[in-house]
N, C-alpha and C positions, 0 to 999 in steps of 0.2 A: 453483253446483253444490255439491251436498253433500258431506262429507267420506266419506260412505258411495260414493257416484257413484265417488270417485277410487280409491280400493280394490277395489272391484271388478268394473272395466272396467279394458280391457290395451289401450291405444292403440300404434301401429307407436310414437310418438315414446318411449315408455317402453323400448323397445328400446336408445337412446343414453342414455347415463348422466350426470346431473344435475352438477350444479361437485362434489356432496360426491365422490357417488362417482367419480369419474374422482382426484380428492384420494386418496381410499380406495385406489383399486385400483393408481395410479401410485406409491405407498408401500409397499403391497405388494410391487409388483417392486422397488425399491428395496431393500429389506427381504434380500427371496428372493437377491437377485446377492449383495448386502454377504455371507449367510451361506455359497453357495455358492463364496464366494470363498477361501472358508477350506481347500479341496481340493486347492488349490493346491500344495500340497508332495506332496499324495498323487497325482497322474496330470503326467504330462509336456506341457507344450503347455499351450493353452487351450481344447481342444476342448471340454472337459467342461463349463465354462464357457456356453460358448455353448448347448448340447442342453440343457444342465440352464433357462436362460431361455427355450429355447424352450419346453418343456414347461409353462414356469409364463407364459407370456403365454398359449398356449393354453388352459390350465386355466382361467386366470384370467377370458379369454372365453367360453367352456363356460360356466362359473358363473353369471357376470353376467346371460348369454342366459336361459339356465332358470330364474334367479331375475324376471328379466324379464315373463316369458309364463305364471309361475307356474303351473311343476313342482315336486316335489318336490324332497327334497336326493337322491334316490334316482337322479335323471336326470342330474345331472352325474356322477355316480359313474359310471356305469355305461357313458354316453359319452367320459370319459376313459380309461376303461377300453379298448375298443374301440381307441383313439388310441393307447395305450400299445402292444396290440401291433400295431397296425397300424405303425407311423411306428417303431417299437422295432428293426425288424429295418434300414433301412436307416439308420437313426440312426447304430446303436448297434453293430450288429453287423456292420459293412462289412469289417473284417478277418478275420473267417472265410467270407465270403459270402455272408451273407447279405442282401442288397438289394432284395428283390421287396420290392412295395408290398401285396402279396397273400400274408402269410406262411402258410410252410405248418408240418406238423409237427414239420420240426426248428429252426424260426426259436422259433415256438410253442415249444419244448421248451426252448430255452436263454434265452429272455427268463425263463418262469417260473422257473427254475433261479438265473437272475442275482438275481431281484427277491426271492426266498427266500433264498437262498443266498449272496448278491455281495455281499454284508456281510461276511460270516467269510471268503471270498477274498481281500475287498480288506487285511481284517486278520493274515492271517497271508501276506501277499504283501510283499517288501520293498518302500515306496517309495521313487521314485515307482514308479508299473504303469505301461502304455503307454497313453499320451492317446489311441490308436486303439481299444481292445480292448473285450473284451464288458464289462469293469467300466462303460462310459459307460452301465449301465443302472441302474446308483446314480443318479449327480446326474439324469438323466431321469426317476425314479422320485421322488425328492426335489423337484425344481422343479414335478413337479405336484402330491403331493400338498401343497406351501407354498401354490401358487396355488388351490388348493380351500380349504383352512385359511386363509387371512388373507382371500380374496373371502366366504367365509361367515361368520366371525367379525365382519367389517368391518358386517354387516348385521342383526347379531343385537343386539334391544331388551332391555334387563332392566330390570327396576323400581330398581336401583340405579343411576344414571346411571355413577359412577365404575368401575361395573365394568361397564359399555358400552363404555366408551370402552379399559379395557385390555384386553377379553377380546383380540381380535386383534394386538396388541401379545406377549401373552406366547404367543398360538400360533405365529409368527415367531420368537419368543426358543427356542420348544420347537426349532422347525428345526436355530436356529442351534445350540444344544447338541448338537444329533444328529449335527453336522457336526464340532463338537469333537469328541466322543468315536468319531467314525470316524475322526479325523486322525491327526497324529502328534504328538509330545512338543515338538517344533519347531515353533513355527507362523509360517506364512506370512509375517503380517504382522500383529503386536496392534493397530495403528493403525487396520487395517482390520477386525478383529474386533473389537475393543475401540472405540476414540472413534468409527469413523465408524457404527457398527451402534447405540451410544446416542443419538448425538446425531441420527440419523431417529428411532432410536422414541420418543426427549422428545417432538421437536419430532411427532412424528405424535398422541403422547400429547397434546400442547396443545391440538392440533388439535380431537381428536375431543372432549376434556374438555368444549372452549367453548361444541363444538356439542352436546352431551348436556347441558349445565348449560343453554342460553339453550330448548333444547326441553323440558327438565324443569321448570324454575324460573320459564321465564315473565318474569314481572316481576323479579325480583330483583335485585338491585342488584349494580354492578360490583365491591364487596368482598365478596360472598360466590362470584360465581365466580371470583375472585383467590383466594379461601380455598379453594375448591374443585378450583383448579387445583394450587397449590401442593401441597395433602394427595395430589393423584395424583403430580408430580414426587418428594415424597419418599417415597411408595408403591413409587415406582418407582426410583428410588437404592437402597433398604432391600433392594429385588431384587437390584440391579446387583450386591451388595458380594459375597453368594457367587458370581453368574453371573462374575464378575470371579477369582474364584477357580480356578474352572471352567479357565476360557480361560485365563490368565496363569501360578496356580499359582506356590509359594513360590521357585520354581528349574525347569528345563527336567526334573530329574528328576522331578519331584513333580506337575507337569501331568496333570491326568486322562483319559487318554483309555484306549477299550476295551481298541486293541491290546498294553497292558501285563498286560494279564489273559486276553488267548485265545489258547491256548496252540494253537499248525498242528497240523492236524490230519496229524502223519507222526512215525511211527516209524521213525529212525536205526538203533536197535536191532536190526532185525529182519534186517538187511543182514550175512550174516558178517566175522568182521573180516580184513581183507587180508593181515595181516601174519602171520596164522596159517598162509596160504597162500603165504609164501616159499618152499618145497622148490623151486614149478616153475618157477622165473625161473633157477635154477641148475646148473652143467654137469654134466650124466650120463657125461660122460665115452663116449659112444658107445652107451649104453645105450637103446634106444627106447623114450620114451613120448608116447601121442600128448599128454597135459596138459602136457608141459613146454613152454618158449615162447622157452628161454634165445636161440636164437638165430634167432626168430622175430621178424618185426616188429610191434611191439606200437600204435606211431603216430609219425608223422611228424610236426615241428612245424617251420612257415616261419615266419622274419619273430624270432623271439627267438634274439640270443647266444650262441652254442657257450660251454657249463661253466653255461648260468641253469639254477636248479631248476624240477622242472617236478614240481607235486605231484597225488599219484595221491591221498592220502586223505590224514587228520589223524585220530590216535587216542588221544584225552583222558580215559580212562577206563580205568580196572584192576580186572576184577569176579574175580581171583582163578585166571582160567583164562585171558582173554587182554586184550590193549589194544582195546577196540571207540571207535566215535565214541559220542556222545551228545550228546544236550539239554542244556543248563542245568547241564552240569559247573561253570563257573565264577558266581560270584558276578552275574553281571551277566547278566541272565536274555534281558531284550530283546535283547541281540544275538546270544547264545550260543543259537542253534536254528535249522534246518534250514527257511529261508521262503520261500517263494513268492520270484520275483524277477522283472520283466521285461525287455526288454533292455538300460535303462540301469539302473545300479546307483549308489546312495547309498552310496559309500565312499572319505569321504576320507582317504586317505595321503599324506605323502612320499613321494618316492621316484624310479626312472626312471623312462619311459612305454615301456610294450612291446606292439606292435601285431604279433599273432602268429595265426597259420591253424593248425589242427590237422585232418588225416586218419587215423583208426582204420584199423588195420592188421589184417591176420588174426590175428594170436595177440591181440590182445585181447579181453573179451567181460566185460565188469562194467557193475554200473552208476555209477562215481565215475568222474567226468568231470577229467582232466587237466586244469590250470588250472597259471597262473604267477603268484607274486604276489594280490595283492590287486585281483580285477576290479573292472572300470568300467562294461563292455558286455560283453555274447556275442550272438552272431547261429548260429544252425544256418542250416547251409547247405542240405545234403542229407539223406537219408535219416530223412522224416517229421519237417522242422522244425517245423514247427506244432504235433504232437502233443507233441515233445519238446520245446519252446518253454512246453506247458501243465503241465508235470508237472515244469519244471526245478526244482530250490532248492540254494538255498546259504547255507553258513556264516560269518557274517561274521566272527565270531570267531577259525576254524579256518583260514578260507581254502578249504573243503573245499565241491565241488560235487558232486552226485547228479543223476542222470537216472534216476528209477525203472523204466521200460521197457527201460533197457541202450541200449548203446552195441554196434554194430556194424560190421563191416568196410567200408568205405566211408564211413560218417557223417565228414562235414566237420563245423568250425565255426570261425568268427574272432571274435576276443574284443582288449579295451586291458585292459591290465591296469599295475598301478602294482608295481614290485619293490622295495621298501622296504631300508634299510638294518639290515641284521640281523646286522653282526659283532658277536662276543665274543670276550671274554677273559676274563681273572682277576681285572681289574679290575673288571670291568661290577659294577653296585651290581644285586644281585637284589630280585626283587619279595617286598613281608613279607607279602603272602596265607596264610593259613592253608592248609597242606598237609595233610588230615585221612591217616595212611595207609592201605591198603587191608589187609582183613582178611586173618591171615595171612600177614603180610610181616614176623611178628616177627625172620627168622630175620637180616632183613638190618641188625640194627644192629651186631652184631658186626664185620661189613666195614664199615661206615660208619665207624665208630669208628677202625678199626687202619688202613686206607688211607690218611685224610686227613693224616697226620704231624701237623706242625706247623700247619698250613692253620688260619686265624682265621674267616674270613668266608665265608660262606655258597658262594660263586661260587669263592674259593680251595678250598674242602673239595670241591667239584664238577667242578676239572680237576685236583685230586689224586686222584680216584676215578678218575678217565677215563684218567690216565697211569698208574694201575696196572694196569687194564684191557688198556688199551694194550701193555705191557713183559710183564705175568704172560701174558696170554691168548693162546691161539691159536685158528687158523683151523679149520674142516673142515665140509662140507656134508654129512658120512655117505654119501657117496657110496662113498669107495671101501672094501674090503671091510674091511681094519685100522678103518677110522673109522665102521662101521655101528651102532655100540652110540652113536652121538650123535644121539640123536631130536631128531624135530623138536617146535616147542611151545615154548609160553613161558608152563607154569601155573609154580603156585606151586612144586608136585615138580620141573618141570624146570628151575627157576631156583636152586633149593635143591641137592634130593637131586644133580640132574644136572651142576650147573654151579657155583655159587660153594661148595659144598660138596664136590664130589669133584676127584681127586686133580688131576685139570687145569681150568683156565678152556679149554672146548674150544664152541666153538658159529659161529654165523654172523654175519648181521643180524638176525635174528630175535630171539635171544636177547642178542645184547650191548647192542642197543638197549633191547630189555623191560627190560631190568637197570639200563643206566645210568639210564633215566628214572624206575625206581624209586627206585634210589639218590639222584638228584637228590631226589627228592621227601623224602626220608628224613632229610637235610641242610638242608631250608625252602626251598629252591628251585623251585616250581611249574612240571613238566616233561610234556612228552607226544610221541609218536612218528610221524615221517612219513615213509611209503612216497613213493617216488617217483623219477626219475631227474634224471640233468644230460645238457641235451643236446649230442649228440656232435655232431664234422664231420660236415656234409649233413643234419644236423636227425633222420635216423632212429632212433628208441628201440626196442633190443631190447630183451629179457630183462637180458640181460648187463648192462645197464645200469641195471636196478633196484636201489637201494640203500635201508637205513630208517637213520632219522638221528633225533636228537634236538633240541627247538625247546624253551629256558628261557624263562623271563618275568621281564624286568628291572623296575625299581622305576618305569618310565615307562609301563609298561604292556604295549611291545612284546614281539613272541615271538623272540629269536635263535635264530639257527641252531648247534648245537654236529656240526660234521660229524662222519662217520661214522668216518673215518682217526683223528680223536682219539680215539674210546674203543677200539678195535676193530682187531686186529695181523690179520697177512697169512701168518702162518708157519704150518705146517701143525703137527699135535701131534706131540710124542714118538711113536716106537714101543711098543704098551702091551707090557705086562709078561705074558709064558704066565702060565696063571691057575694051572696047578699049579709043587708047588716056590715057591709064591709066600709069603716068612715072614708070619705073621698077629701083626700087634704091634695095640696098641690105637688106634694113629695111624694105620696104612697098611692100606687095604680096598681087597682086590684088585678090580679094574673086572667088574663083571657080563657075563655070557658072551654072547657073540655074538650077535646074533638078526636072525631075517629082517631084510632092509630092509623100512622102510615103504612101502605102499602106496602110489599116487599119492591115493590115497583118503584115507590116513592121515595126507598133508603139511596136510590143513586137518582133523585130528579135534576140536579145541576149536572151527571155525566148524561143523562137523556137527553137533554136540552141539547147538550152538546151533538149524540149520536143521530137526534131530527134535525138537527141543522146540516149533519153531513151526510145524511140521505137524501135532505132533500136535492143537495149542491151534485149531490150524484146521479140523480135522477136529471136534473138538467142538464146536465154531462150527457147522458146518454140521450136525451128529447134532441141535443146539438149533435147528433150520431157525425161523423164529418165524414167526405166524401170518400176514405180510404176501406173505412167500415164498410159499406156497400156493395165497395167492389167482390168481384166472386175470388172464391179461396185459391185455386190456380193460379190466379192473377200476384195475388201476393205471395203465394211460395215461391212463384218463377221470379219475383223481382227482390226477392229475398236473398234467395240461395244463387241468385245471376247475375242479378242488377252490381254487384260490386264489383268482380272480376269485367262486368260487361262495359263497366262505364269506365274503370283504368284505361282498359284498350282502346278507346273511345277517345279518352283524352291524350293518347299517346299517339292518335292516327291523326286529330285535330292537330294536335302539336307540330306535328312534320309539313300535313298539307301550309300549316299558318306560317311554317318560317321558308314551305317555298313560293306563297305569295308575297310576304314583305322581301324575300331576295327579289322577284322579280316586278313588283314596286319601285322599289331604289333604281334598280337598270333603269329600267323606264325612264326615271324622271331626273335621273342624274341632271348632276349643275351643266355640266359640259355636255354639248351635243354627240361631239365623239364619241365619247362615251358611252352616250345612248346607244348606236350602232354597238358598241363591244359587247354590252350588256345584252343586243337583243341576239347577237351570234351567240355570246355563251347560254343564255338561255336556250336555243336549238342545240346545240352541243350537250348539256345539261339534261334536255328531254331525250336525245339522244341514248345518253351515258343509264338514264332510269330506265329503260325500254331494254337494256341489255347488250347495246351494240358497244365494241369495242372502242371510242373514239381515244387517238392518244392525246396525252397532255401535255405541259410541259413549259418553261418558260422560249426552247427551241423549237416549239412546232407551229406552224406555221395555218393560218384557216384553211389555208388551200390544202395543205396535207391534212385536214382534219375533215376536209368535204369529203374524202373519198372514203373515208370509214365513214359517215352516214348514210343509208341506204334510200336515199331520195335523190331523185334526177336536180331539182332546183338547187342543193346545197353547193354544189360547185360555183353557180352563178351567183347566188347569196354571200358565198366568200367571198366571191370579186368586187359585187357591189360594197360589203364593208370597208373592204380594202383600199378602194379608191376612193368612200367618204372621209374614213378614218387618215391616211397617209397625202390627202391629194390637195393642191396649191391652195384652195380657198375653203373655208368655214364652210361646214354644210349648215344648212337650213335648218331648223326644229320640225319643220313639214313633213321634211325630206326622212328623218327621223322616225316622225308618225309614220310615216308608208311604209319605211324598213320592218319598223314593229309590226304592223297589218297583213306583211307579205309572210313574216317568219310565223305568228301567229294561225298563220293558215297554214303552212308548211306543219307546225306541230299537231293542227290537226289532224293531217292527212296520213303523219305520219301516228298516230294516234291508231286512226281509222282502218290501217292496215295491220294491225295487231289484234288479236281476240281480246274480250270483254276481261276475264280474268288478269291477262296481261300488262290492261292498262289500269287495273283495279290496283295493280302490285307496283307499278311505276310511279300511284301518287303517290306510297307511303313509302317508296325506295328510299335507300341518306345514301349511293352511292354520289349522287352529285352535292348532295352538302358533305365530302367530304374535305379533307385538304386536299389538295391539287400535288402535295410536292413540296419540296424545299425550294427555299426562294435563293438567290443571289443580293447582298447589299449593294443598293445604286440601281437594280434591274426592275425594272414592272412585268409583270409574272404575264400579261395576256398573250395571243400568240399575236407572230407580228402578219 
């Protein structure tokens, strides 16, 4: 049987795949696990593991089969597709419920979501994420598209042997990168990214070399595919040395992966700041309002210690008017941000172990989630765990949890958390971080200076401030009517004009906290502010029991606790002075006259300032509606739930037509005119071959035996014409060339024209003519003669 016969007859047995490829395809999945192993820090378990090979033993079978029965590359795509959300929703999405095997809308709606979108989740999520969760539509999305990539690569002929044999090699290596730079800075295991992922793809590399050099070369003798091998081993080293970079990197810091560069997409900012909102944790003294909370229950906590901190926010940041959280305050970017988290938590500490339940009480209603310590786990109990389970994040830096949707009465949740050891003294060695200070705080070096006495060191000049604090300062919440002229706030005027500048140090928590932690800062001591309470006998936290405290940063890294008793006296102020009869010397300024108490409105007016300024940025948000908004609803579910799948095949159908215009470019404009002619026969031959008609091939077949399998009367004369420019005494023409081109050009349309619309729909996206032709002979030119 001729070599034409085996090419183009499809027996069942071509179905089962020969010794190479079964070689081929069993290296592949080897390949695909080694990379997908690499995830392994990022999801809990091994689930991920497993779905992600199953997707690529499927894929891999998909491929095989269509490559088999010879379809196009277009048919596995489009059948894995199908797979993907078919099998996607009970895979992958079992923990929100989605299981039918028949997915509908909203299975449909969150796989396409994941497979767009699960990339920047999994990266701004802390790992690990939950080995159950809808992230498992990564590595499922990953292990097929590896088992479509190394099954088609593995099959793909080029006329350089050596880059036969690595095309599928480096589509594998492309995997394994992708899987780096989704990981973390920690990785798994380099043993297992590193030696065991080289030493398959050498030895795969050898593999395929031997068999591309003994197919290409023929006779050649055993030192030139020894030459031949070797130049791919060190081809392939000369890769290793940055891929090895990649992966390894100089230090844990310096590892390159995404998530040191995509920044969660959440604004901390936009949340007012809590501590602005002191006035209504505080006694009125019998006065009703309904915003106060002092002796309301704010939440209960079982399971942690009477006197543990139990922190309500962390507030790192001094923009002038109050202490807010933020982003990226400190030096160290990747931990310091507000990230995704699932319910185990990557955060190792010293410290006790504290297994503790929280119940939201009625006066509560924010959205920073009370937390002890440095968690480990949280679990929502009740009240919409799953939604707030999607939207949770936290601070690993601050300590500091957010639930954007709020927290309300009734919401359970149980969380382990670690309590680290955070005393101080005067001794403790403080941290030499650069304290930039905030603008506008010039006024505070005159006190920095005259308090600290004698104090040497950073942390001495620090409980020298706080015990002056302590001894000069008094107490008062403006509550009662002598102390109403002591507003609330902690800008710059009320830290100044109102407080370390006038005639008493008079204020609360509010302001002695904003001040000490200024002051600390002011002295090189890197300082920030936390609301939050200690719990009392029976675990219940009211108002009363909210205090703001200050946390320094010692030379080790850690944040200490500097309580609140140390900066901050209990005494109530002096009796002020009548304002008339009062002597006016240049020292003593009578205290400004009386004025309403604040509003309950007016105890958070630096977080309102804040919340009119992000309504109003929202409302021009919405006056700029942009032209997507407009569109009707239809329009965007159809380009939601279509538009992804519909634009793959899109680019895969673009992909074919585009490399059989630049194949038939190159013919055209070939150096050599001869050529031109060969180029413009194989292109009929070619159009031929996509149309379905058998034409043989071969380095023995000859145009004129290849005229008679085309089903057009001109092709016989066409071959002869080639034959005599291509083989005959004098140089043809370049004119002569252009006409050939014009004549064959017309020929394919004709023969276009005699085939139905569907027909020729399927002949532009055929690869039966971008396939290999055949094994070549060394010293032979493969056209026909």
């Amino acid at each position: 049987m001729s070599h034409v016969d085996t090419r183009t007859r499809t027996r069942p047995s071509h179905l089962v795949p020969d010794g190479h490829a079964v070689v081929d395809l069993v290296f592949v999945l080897l390949l695909t696990g080694v990379a997908l192993s690499g995830l392994a820090t990022s999801f809990t378990g091994w689930s991920f593991l497993v779905i992600g090979m199953l997707g690529a033993v499927i894929a891999v079978g998909v491929t095989h089969l269509c490559r088999a029965v010879g379809w196009p590359l277009v048919a596995p795509v489009l059948i894995l597709t199908v797979v993907f959300f078919l099998l996607g929703g009970p895979l992958c999405l079992r923990s929100v419920g989605d299981t039918a095997f028949v997915p509908g809308g909203p299975t449909l709606s969150k796989l396409v979501d994941q497979a767009i979108f699960g990339w920047k989740d999994l990266l701004t999520t802390l790992p690990p994420v939950d080995g159950d969760g809808p992230l498992l539509v990564l590595p499922w999305l990953l292990g097929i598209v590896a088992g479509v990539l190394g099954t088609t690569l593995s099959h793909v002929h080029l006329r350089r042997s050596w880059l036969t044999a690595l095309l599928p090699v480096l589509g594998l290596t492309a995997v394994l990168a992708a899987v780096i730079l989704l990981g973390v800075r920690h990785p798994q295991s380099l043993a297992v990214q590193g030696s065991v992922f080289a030493a398959l793809a050498l030895g795969w590399l050898a593999l395929r070399s031997r068999r591309a050099s003994a197919t290409v070369h023929g006779g050649t003798s055993g030192w030139g595919r020894l030459l031949v091998g070797a130049g791919l081993v060190a081809l392939a080293s000369a890769l290793a040395v940055p891929a090895s970079a990649l992966v390894m990197g100089d230090d844990d810091g310096e590892r390159a992966v995404v998530r040191n560069w995509v920044e969660p997409p959440f604004d901390i900012g936009r949340y007012p700041s809590p501590l602005a909102g002191f006035r209504k944790y505080v006694d009125l003294l019998g006065r009703d309002d309904r915003a106060n909370v002092y002796d309301r229950t704010l939440f209960t906590v079982d399971g942690a210690p009477v006197g543990t901190r139990v922190r309500i926010a962390t507030m790192d940041h001094y923009d002038g008017m109050v202490w807010g959280a933020t982003d990226d305050a400190l030096p160290e970017p990747a931990s310091d941000s507000f990230q995704r988290v699932s319910s185990t938590i990557d955060n190792p500490v010293d410290g006790d172990r504290v297994e503790a339940t929280v119940t939201i009480g009625e006066g509560y209603d924010a959205p920073w989630l009370p937390t002890i310590g440095a968690l480990q786990s949280l679990d929502f109990r009740t009240g919409d765990p799953d939604g707030k389970a999607e939207v949770f994040r936290y601070n690993l830096a601050t300590s500091t949890a957010v639930v954007p949707t709020g927290l309300h009465e009734g919401d359970t949740y149980s969380f382990s958390a670690v309590v680290p050891d955070d005393s101080l003294d005067a001794t403790t060695v403080a941290s030499s971080a650069a304290v930039p200070p905030p603008d506008g705080t010039a006024f505070l070096k005159t006190p920095a200076a005259q308090w600290t006495g004698r104090a040497t060191t950073p942390m001495e000049r620090v409980y020298a401030i706080a015990e002056h604090l302590r001894t000069e300062g008094k107490y008062s919440d403006g509550v009662r009517k002598s102390e109403q002229v002591y507003h609330p706030g902690h800008s710059i005027q009320r830290l100044s004009d109102g407080f370390v500048q006038a005639q008493q140090l008079v204020g609360n928590d509010e302001q002695y906290a904003a001040l000490m932690a200024l002051l600390a800062g002011e002295v090189g001591v890197p300082a920030r502010v936390v609301l939050g309470a200690e719990v009392p006998e029976g675990g219940v936290v009211t108002g009363k029991d909210v205090s703001a405290w200050v946390e320094l940063r010692a030379a080790d890294g850690s944040w200490r606790t500097l309580p609140t008793e140390a900066f901050m006296s209990d005494e109530p102020p002096a009796d002020q002075l009548p304002e008339t009869n009062t002597p006016m010397t240049g020292t003593v300024v009578p205290p400004p006259a009386p004025i309403p108490p604040p509003s309950d409105a007016g105890d958070q007016s630096d977080a309102d300032l804040k919340e009119r300024k992000a309504d109003k940025k929202d409302a021009d948000d919405e006056d700029e509606e942009s032209v997507v908004d407009r569109l009707p609803g239809w329009i965007v579910a159809v380009a939601t739930y279509v538009g992804g799948p519909l634009l793959a095949v899109l680019l895969v159908v673009a992909s074919i037509i585009g490399l059989k215009l630049l194949r038939r470019r190159r013919r055209r404009t070939a150096a050599s005119v001869s050529a031109r002619f060969v180029g413009a026969w194989r292109e009929l031959v070619d159009h031929a071959r996509d149309l379905g008609q058998p034409v043989p091939l071969g380095p023995t077949v000859t145009r004129r035996e290849q005229s008679g399998s085309i089903g057009t009367e001109q092709a016989p004369s066409l071959a002869r014409r080639a034959d005599g420019f291509v083989f005959g005494p004098a140089t043809p023409d370049p004119e002569a060339a252009a006409t050939f081109w014009e004549t064959v050009d017309a020929e394919r349309r004709s023969m276009s024209q005699s085939v139905g619309r569907r027909q020729r729909l399927l002949a532009a996206v055929n690869l039966r003519s971008l396939r290999p032709t055949g094994p070549r002979v060394r010293g032979m030119r493969s056209r026909p003669r």
